[in-house]
VORORO-530087 format. One record per residue (C-alpha): x, y, z. Coordinates in steps of 0.1 Angstrom, whole numbers, padded with zeros to 4 digits, always signed. Last residue first. Example, Ala and Ser with C-alpha at 12.3 -4.5 7.8 and 13.67 -1.06 7.14 Angstrom:
+0137-0011+0071;+0123-0045+0078;
# end
This chain:
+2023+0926+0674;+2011+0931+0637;+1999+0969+0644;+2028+0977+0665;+2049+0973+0628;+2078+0943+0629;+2114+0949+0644;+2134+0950+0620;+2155+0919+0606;+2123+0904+0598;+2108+0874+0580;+2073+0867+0570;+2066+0832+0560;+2034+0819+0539;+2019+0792+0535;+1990+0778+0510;+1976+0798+0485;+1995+0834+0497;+1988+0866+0485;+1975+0881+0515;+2004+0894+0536;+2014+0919+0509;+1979+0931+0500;+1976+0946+0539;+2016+0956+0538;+1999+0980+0511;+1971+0991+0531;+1997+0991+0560;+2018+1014+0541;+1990+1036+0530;+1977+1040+0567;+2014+1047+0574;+2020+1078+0551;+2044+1085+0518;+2045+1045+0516;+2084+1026+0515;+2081+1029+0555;+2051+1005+0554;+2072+0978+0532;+2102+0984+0553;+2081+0978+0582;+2073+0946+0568;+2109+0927+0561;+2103+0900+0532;+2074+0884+0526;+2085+0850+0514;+2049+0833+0497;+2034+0796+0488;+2014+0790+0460;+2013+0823+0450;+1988+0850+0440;+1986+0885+0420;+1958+0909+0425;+1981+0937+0442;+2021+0923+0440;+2032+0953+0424;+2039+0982+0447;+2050+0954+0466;+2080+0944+0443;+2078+0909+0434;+2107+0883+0431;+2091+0855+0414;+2100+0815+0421;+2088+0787+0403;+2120+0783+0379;+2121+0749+0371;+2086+0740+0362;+2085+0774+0347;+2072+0803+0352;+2059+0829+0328;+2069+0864+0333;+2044+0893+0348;+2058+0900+0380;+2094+0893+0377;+2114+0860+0373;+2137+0837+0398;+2170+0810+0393;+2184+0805+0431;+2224+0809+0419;+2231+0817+0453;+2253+0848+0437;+2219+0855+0416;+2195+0852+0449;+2217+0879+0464;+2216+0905+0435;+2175+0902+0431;+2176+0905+0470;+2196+0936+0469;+2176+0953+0440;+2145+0939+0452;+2152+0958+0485;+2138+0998+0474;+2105+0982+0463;+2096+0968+0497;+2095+0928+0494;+2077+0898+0482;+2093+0865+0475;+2068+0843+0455;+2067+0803+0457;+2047+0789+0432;+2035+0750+0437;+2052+0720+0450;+2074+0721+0480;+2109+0720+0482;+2105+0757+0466;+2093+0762+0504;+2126+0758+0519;+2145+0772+0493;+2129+0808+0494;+2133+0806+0531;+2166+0798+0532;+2173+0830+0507;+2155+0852+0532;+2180+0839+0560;+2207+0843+0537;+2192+0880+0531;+2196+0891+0572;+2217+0870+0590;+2192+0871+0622;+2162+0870+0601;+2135+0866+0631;+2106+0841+0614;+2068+0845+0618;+2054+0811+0604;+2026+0802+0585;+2013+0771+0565;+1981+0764+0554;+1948+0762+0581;+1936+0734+0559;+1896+0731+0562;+1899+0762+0539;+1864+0781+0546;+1882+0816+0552;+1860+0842+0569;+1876+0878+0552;+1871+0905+0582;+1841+0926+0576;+1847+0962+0564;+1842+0994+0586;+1877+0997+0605;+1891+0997+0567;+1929+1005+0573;+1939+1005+0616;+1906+0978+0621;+1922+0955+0595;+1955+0956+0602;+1949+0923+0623;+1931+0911+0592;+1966+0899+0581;+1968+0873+0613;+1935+0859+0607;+1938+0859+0569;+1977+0833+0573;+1961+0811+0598;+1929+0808+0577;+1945+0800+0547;+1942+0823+0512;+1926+0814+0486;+1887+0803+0491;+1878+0831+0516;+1839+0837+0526;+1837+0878+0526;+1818+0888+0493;+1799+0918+0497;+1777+0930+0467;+1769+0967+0458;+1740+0971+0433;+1750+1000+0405;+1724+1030+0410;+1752+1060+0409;+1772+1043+0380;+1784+1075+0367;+1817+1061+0372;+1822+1092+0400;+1787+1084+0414;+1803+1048+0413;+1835+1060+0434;+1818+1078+0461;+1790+1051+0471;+1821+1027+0468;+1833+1047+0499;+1865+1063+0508;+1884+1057+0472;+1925+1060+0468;+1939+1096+0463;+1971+1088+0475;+1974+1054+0463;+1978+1022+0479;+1939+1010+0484;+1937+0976+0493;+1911+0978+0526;+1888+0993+0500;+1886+0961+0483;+1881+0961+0444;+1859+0949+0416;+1835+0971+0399;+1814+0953+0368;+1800+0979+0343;+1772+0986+0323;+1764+1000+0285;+1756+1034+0273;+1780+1054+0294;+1804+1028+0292;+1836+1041+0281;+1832+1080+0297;+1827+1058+0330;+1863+1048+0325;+1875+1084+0320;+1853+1093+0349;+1866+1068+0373;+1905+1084+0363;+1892+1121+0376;+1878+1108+0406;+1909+1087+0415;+1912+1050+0412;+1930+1028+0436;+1900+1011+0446;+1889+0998+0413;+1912+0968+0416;+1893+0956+0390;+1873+0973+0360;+1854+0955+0342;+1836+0971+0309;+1802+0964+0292;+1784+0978+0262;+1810+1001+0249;+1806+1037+0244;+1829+1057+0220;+1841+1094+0239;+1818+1122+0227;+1839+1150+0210;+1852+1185+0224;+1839+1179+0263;+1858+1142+0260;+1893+1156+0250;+1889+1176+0281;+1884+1146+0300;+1916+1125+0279;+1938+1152+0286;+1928+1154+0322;+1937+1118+0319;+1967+1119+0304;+1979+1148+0330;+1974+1125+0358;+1997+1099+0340;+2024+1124+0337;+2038+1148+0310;+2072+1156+0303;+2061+1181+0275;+2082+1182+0244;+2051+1170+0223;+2028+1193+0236;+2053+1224+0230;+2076+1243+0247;+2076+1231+0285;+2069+1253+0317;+2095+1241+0344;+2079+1248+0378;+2048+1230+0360;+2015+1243+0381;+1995+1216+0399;+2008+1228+0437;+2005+1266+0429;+1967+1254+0420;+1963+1241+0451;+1976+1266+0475;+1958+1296+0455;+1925+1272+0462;+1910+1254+0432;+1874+1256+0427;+1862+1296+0433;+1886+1307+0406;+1901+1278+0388;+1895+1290+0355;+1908+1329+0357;+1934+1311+0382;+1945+1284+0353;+1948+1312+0325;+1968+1338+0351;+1993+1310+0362;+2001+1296+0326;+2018+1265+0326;+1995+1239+0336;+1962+1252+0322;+1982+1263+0292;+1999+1225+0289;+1957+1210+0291;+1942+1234+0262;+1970+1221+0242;+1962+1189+0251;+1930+1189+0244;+1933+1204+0207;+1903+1239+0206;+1889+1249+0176;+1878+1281+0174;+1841+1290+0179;+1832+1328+0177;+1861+1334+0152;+1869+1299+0133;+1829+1304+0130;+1828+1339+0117;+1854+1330+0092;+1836+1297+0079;+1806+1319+0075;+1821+1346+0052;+1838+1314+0034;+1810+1301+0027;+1805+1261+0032;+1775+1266+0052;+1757+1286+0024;+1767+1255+0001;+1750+1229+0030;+1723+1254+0030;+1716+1255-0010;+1725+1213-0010;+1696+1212+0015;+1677+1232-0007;+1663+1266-0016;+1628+1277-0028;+1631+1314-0035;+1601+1341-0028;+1624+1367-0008;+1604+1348+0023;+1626+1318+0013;+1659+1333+0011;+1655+1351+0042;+1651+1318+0060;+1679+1300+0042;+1702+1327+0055;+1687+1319+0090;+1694+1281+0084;+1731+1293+0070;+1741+1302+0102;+1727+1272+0117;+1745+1247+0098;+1778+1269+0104;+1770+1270+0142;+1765+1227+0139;+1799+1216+0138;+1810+1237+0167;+1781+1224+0190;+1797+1190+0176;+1828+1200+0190;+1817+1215+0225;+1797+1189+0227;+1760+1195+0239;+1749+1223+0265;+1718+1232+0247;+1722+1267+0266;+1756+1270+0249;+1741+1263+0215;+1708+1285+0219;+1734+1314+0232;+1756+1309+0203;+1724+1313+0176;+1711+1343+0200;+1740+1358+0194;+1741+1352+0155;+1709+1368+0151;+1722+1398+0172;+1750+1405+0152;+1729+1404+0116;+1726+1382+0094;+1731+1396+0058;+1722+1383+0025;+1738+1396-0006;+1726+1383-0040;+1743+1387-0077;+1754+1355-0069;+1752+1340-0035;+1772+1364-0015;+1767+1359+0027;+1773+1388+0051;+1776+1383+0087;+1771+1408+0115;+1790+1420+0140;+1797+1418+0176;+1796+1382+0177;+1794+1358+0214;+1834+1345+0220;+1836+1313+0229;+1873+1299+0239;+1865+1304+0271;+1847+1272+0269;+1872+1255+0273;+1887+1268+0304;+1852+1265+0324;+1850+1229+0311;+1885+1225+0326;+1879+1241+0360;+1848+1217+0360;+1867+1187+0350;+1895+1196+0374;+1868+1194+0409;+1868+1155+0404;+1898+1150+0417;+1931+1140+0401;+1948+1169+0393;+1948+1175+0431;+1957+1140+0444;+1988+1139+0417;+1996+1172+0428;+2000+1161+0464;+2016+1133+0452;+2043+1144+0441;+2043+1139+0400;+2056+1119+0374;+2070+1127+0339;+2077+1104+0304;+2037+1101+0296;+2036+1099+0257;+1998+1116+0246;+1970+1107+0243;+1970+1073+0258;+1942+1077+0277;+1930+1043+0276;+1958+1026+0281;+1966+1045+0314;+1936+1031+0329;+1951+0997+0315;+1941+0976+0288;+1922+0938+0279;+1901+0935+0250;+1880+0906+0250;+1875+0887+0218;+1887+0850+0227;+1861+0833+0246;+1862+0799+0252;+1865+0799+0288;+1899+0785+0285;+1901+0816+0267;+1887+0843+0292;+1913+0829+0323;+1942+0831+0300;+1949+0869+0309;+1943+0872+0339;+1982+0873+0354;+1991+0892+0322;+1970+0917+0330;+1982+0919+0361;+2018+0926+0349;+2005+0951+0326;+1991+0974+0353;+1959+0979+0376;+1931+0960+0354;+1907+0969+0335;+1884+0944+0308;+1867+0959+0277;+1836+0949+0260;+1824+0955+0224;+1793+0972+0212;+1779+0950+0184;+1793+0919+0197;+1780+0929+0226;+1748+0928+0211;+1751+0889+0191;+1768+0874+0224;+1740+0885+0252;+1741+0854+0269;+1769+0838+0261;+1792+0872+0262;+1776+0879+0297;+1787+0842+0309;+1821+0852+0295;+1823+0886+0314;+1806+0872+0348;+1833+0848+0344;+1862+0876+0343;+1849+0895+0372;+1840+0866+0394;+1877+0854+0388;+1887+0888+0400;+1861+0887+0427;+1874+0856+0443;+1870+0857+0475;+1908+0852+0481;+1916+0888+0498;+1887+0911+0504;+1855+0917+0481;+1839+0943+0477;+1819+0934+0442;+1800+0968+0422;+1771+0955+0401;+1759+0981+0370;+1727+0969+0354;+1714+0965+0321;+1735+0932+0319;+1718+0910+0338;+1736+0893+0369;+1747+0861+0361;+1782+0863+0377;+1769+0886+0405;+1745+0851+0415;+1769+0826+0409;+1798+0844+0432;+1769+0840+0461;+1764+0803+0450;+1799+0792+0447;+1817+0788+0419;+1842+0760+0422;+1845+0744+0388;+1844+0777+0368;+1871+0792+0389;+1898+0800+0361;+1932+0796+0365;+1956+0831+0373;+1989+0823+0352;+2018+0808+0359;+2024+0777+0384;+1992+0765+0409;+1992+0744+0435;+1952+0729+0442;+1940+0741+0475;+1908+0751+0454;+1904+0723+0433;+1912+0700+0464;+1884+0718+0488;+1856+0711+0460;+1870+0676+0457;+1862+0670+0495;+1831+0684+0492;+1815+0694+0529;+1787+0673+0540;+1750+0676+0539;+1735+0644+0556;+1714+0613+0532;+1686+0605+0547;+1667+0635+0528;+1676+0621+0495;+1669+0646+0469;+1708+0665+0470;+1722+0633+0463;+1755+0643+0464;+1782+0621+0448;+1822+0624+0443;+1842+0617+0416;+1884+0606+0410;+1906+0602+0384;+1895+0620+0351;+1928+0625+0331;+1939+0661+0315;+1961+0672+0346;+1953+0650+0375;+1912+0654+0371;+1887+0649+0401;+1852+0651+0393;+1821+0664+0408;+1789+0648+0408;+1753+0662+0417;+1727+0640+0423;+1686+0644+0425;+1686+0677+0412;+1647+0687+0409;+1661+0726+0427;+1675+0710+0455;+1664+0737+0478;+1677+0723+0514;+1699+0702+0503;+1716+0726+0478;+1712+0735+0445;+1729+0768+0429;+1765+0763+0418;+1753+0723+0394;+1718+0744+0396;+1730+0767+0371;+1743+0741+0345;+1704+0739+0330;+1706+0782+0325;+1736+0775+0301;+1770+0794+0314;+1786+0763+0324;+1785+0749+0290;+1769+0717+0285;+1789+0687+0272;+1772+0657+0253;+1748+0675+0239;+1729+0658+0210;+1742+0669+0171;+1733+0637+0157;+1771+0638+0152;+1778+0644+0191;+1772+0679+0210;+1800+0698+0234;+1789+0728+0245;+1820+0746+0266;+1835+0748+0298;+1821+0722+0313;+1786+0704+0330;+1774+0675+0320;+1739+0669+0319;+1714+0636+0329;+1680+0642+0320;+1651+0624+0346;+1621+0608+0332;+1589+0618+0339;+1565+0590+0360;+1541+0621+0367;+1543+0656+0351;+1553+0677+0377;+1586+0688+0369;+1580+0685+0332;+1597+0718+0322;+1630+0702+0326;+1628+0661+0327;+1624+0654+0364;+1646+0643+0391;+1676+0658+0371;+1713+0641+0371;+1735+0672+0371;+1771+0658+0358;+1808+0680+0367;+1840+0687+0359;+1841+0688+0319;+1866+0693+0293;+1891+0695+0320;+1921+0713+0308;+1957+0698+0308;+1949+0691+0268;+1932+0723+0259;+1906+0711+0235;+1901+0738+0208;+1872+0747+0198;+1870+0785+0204;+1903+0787+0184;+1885+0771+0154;+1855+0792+0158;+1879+0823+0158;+1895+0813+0124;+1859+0810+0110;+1850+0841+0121;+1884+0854+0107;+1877+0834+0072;+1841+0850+0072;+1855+0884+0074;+1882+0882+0048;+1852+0866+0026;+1827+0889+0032;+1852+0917+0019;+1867+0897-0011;+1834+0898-0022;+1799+0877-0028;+1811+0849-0006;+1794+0816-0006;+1812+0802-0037;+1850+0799-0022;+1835+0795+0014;+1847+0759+0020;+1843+0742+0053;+1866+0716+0061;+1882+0734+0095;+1849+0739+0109;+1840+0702+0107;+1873+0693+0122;+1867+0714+0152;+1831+0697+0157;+1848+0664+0153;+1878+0672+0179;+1852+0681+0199;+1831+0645+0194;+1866+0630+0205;+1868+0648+0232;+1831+0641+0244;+1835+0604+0236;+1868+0601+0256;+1852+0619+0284;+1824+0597+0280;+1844+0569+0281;+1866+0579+0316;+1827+0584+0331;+1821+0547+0323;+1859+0537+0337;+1848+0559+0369;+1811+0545+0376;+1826+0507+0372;+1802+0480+0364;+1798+0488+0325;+1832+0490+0324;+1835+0456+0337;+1856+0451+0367;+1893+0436+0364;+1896+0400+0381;
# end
């Protein structure tokens, strides 16, 4: 005899999942019908109402294998009636997005409301007026399983979710997911930070500070959507592939308008087709070049050693040398743009003609100084005392011209160091130039000093600890009047010039007072498999605290002896794609080549870092110059001493070996032919 639905928790919860879809689909359908023919004045207002109304629709849509919802708060009290007496209790679910019925009553809350922040928050020993918390079990699209707290009964013992542990241990295939139903309380707090001020996450392997990142940018876009609308938000990451990884998280979220780029991306000035050593690299990339190339800049400034004379007329006005001095002096000392100081010399210039003017009895205008500005006499004087200076033309002399870069350098740059930055192979021309990525961005600074970079009003950056000085400021140049989230783990830095201290790195940002927050609890990556990588820990980051994993399942792990070399590597591979999930084989860069050549004659079907997978085809082959921020089911890491020896020093090769080891969800096998590094024995 089947129960009632009225009798059975999950077939009742099943309906209102039905309902709540269904009134989605409504909402959606409502948008879709509207017709703007006679509420638009203009084309204009009608092109941009038709792509707000295209972006609603997207916003709406119901993402079939996405739970609509994933949780209920059942309140003690009615909020803001908390101690009126015999108040009745609301009852909220808690999703992804607001949901409301035809009478236009919720039936979904979004995550980001201030009533869903007790569903991360409450606990038994602050409850917060929750008197039961439910979580939900989905397979896929369909609501299978729940699980109580009553957070107000004091009889009842805290325990450990079970559901909570499932989400997280859940296999994954293709993109990064979001975290929305696991959010713990520490990652709830950063994600809901204001957004007047800069927070900074350090977080190691599997705490989540990606995800933490990405919410914290939807919950900002709820919060404050009508001003960042206004000033726009950007999202960082290391390389395209990552990018990639991330970058469905934001629109299961619901939000749709976040631009997503590269470092590089942003400073795309000019074509980079060169590379440099990495002691150049290093050089060109600290902080010290902005000053050498303020110094080189304004070089250009010459103060006048004669006077100006200005024909209106049958009039002759003169200025004379000193006037104009003291006019370049006042600019200097002002120390504004070196562009807009440029822009205002002829304003100025024809201020002191307006001057004379006036005490010869005339009453000029602004059109009279704007005229006077315009004068050719003046417009000379100016191309003279202020040129115009291009960026990265000012950038290829710095580079090819030994006497202009020590007249600039002097007292910055040793002799050693500025022999080490200097093209051995001067090119033509800016646009025959083999420049490299650290030459973009010392484009990009001195393209800053000539006209203010555009501000937006909040940017992400991740992996922030492979950032030099020089490429912090170019992303602090894009927030200077808005905030920033700072992800990274200093035990993951990989390049040269990688970041000692977050105290460093923000006061490069310009970010000097931004809140640092530790996360160390685990959610990704197994305890076996973050005990053994957290060996390298005191040889890489002897000041950080180890990553505390709170997976009840230790995961798999095994440290395996490749006698036959790559057919013991290919065993692997098929051993765990017998299990469900991603399976990614990570080696040294200089292998793929042989392991992308063996695992074709197997006829074991694979993708790179950055392509979808597939039911099919679950495994990547990942080079570990690229396998920062990504994450697999289960992982192959292939030979690790030939990942340290692939570094141009060991304490970069074990950072990198480091973020090797840790991208594992559930197991991970290391095999070796070599014999493995001391610091793993």
């Amino acid at each position: 005899m089947s129960t009632p639905v009225h009798d059975d928790p999950l077939a009742k919860e099943r309906s209102h999942l039905a309902a709540s879809r269904s009134a989605l689909r409504a909402m959606r359908e409502d948008v879709e019908s509207l017709d703007i023919t006679d509420v638009t004045a203009n084309w204009v207002n009608a092109a941009v109402l038709e792509n707000q109304i295209e972006e609603r629709i997207k916003a709406l849509a119901d993402l079939s294998e996405t739970p609509l919802f994933f949780g209920r708060l059942d309140y003690l009290h009615a909020p803001g009636a908390e101690q009126a007496e015999g108040a009745e209790g609301e009852r909220f679910y808690v999703g992804r997005r607001h949901v409301h019925d035809a009478d236009g009553d919720p039936m979904v809350i979004d995550w980001r409301a201030p009533v869903s922040q007790p569903f991360y928050q409450a606990s038994k020993k602050n409850p917060l007026d929750v008197a039961l918390r439910r979580r939900f079990g989905y397979t896929g699209g369909d609501l299978t399983a729940y699980e109580d707290e009553h957070l107000s009964d004091p009889t009842e013992a805290a325990t450990t979710s079970k559901l909570l542990q499932q989400e997280i241990e859940r296999p994954r295939v293709g993109p990064m997911r979001d975290i929305v139903a696991t959010i713990q309380p520490e990652q709830d707090e950063i994600v809901r930070a204001g957004l007047s001020g800069s927070v900074c996450v350090q977080g190691g392997p599997g705490t989540g500070k990606t995800a933490v990142g990405l919410h914290r940018v939807a919950y900002l876009l709820y919060a404050h959507r009508e001003r960042l609308a206004r000033t726009g938000t950007l999202v960082i990451g290391p390389n395209k592939s990552f990018l990639h990884y991330i970058e469905q998280v934001l629109p299961a979220l619901g939000e749709l308008t976040v631009r997503q780029a590269t470092v590089d991306d942003l400073v795309a000035h000019v074509e980079v087709r060169g590379a440099d050593e990495a002691t150049a690299a290093v050089i060109k990339g600290d902080a010290r070049m902005a000053r050498v190339l303020r110094r080189a800049l304004y070089s250009h400034v010459t103060l006048p050693t004669e006077g100006i004379v200005v024909v209106r007329g049958s009039r002759r006005w003169r200025v004379a040398a000193y006037e104009l001095e003291e006019i370049v002096r006042e600019l200097l000392a002002r120390d504004i743009r070196y562009g807009a100081a440029r822009e205002a010399l002829p304003q100025r210039i024809a201020h002191a003609v307006l001057v004379q003017m006036e005490r010869a009895g005339e009453a000029p205008d602004d059109r009279v100084q704007n005229a006077v500005a315009r004068n050719a006499a003046v417009k000379a004087v100016v191309k003279t005392v202020w040129p115009q200076v291009d960026p990265a033309k000012l950038v290829l002399r710095l580079l090819t011209d030994a006497d202009f870069l020590a007249e600039h350098a002097e007292g910055i740059l040793t002799g050693e160091e500025q022999k080490a930055v200097l093209w051995v192979k001067p090119a033509r021309s800016v646009k025959s130039a083999k420049w490299s990525p650290a030459d973009a961005v010392l484009i990009d600074e001195a393209a800053d000093l000539i006209e203010r970079t555009h501000s937006l009003g909040h940017v992400v950056l991740d992996e922030a600890q492979d950032l030099s000085p020089m490429q912090y400021r170019a992303v602090g140049r894009r927030c200077t009047t808005g905030s920033a989230t700072v992800l990274g783990d200093l035990a993951q830095g990989t390049t040269p010039w990688a970041t000692r201290s977050w105290a460093e790195a923000l006061a490069h940002l310009g970010k000097e007072g931004a809140v640092v927050e530790e996360l160390t609890a685990g959610f990704r990556v197994p305890t076996d498999v973050i005990a053994y990588a957290s060996r390298l820990l005191p040889h890489i980051a002897p000041g950080l605290t180890p990553v505390a994993s709170i997976r009840e399942n230790p995961g798999f792990f095994e440290v395996r002896e490749a006698a036959e070399g790559t057919a013991d590597v290919l065993a692997a591979c098929r051993e765990l794609l017998e299990r469900e999930g991603s399976v990614g084989l990570i080696a040294a860069d200089a292998r793929v080549p042989e392991l992308a050549a063996a695992l074709g004659a197997a006829g074991v079907g694979f993708v790179g870092p950055g392509e979808e997978t597939t039911r099919t085809t679950r495994l990547t082959l990942v080079p570990a110059s690229l396998a920062k921020g990504l994450e697999y089911d289960y992982v192959v890491l292939d030979e690790p001493r030939a990942v340290v020896d692939g570094e141009p020093d060991e304490r970069t090769g074990l950072r990198r070996l480091y973020v090797c080891l840790t991208r594992a969800v559930s197991g991970l096998i290391v095999t070796h032919a070599t014999e493995l590094p001391p610091q793993l024995r």
